[in-house]
C-alpha positions, 0 to 999 in steps of 0.5 A: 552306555547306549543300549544296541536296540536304541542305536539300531532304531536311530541308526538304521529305522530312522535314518540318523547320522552320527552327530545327529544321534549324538546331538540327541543322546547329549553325547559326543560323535566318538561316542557313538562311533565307538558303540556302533563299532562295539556293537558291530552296527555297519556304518553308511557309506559316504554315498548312502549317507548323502543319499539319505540326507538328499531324500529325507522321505525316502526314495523318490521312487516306487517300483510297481509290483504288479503289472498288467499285460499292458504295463510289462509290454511297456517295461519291456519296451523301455528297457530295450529303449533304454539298452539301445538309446540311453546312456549307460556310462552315468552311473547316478543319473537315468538319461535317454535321448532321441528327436522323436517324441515317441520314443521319449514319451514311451520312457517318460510313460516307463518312469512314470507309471512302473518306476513311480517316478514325480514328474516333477523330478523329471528334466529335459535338456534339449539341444537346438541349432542357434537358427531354430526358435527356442520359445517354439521348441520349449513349447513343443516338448513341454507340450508334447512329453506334459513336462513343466516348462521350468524343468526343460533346458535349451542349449545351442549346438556347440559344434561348428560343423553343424549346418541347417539343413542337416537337422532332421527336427526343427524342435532339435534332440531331447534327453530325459533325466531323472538323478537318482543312482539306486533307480539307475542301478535297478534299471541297468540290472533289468536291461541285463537280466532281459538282454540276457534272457532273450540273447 
């Protein structure tokens, strides 16, 4: 017999799966299936399994609490940013795109500094017509947006039609990135709430 407050402890405060709880009690999967079913313990999800095996410290993110005047005229900015530049059909990834910096460095900032996010978990895809410098537009965003060169990917436009002297930057259009679907989540509910509210 497997005492509940054991299973609970392992299950849910530590973050063991099945077969490494089983693994560790000398038992088999079906065993602790069986009692986690007796004891009507809800079983993880596949998604919140993986999530858990992907951020074994937990979330690579901390929403802040408290905010100054400042840090709320940011988050309002960003949401709206977000509402009106981001993509919103991903569902596990935070994505925003834009050739003027500005307006990325306000998003990156909102990751940064209200949603806790490492900047090294940050990555840029920049998209670059083929006739544009592509050590100088790295240099330019790694530089301008403080993002690691290593975490900055650059592509060529794949659309033919595109021509020269219709590109408004030399340095081409950037998208942030962040992967992670519970901060996506919390985000889209924010934008929602605000949209909402003034609307």
């Amino acid at each position: 017999m497997i005492k509940k407050i054991k299973l609970l402890y392992l299950y849910n405060d530590k973050k063991l799966s099945m077969m490494e709880i089983a693994n560790k009690l000398g038992v088999t999967h079906a065993t602790i299936y069986y009692w986690l079913k007796k004891y009507n313990i809800k079983r993880r999800s596949w998604q919140d399994s993986s999530y858990i095996k992907q951020n074994p410290g937990g979330d690579p993110f901390k929403i802040k609490d408290r905010l100054s005047n400042k840090e709320k005229g940011l988050l309002m900015c960003a949401l709206m940013l977000y509402c009106g530049e981001g993509n919103r059909s991903n569902k596990h990834s935070t994505q925003l795109a834009n050739l003027d910096h500005r307006i990325l460095k306000i998003f990156i900032e909102f990751l940064r500094k209200i949603c806790g996010v490492d900047n090294n978990k940050i990555s840029l895809y920049v998209q670059l017509h083929k006739k544009f410098n592509r050590d100088k537009a790295l240099g330019y965003w790694s530089k301008t947006l403080l993002i690691p060169k290593p975490q900055i990917s650059i592509y060529p436009h794949t659309d033919k039609r595109s021509k020269l002297e219709e590109q408004r930057s030399k340095f081409g259009i950037a998208r942030i990135q962040f992967n992670n679907y519970k901060l996506k989540s919390w985000i889209e509910k924010q934008s929602d709430y605000y949209l909402g509210k003034f609307s």
